[in-house]
C-alpha positions, -999 to 999 in steps of 0.1 A, spaced: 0 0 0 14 31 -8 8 65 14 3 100 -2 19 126 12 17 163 3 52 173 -12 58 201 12 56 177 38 88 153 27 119 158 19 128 155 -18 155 124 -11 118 107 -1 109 112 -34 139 103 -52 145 71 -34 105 59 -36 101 57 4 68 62 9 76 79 39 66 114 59 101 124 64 96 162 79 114 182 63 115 212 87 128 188 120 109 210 139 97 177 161 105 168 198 123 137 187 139 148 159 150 181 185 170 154 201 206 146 204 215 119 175 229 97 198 194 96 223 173 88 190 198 62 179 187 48 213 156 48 208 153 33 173 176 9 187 148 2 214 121 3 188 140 -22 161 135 -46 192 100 -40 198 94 -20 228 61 -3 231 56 34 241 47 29 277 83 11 283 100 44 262 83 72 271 93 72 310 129 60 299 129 90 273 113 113 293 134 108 320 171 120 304 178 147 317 189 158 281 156 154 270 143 175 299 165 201 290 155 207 252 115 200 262 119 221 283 138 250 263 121 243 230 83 230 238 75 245 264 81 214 287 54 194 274 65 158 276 72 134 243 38 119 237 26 84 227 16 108 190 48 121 190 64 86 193 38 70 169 50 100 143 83 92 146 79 50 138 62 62 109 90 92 98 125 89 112 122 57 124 117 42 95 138 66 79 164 54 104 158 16 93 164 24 54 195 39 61 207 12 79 196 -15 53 213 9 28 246 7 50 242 -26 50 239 -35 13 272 -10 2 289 -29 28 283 -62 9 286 -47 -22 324 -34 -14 334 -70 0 319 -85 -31 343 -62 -50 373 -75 -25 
């Protein structure tokens, strides 16, 4: 099944690449506000399945991620929306890369 997306609202890689994903392209979000190394944490916990009400109090409870709620959003805690935005954007974003990674890593030992 393949998802519509107005063309403001992706990036033009998204396009380019056929994801049908909602990549934002402004990063204006409260995960994507995070420190690369926190959301590479937390796709890390997502690859392996954990739910938002196991990741939300660990995520909510860095300090870190205090600090930038707190200094960019007003404070208002990441959400279970917020979270189910991001499996559907970055996340899987985050997963393409990776299989991406993956394959031009094969590709340059086939080429050994």
């Amino acid at each position: 099944m393949e998802t519509t997306t107005p063309a403001a609202a992706t990036t033009p890689a998204a396009h380019i690449v056929g994801l049908p994903l909602e990549i934002p392209s402004s990063g204006r979000g409260k995960i994507a506000a995070l420190d690369g190394d926190i959301r590479k944490e937390l796709n890390v916990r997502l690859e392996d399945g954990q739910q938002a009400p196991e990741i939300l109090p660990w995520l909510n409870g860095l300090h870190e991620v205090q600090e930038i709620l707190k200094h960019g959003f007003k404070g208002v805690p990441i959400s279970p929306q917020n979270l189910s935005a991001w499996r559907r954007g970055g996340f899987l974003f985050w997963l393409w890369q990776a299989e991406l990674r993956q394959d031009t890593h094969l590709l340059r030992e086939g080429t050994e």
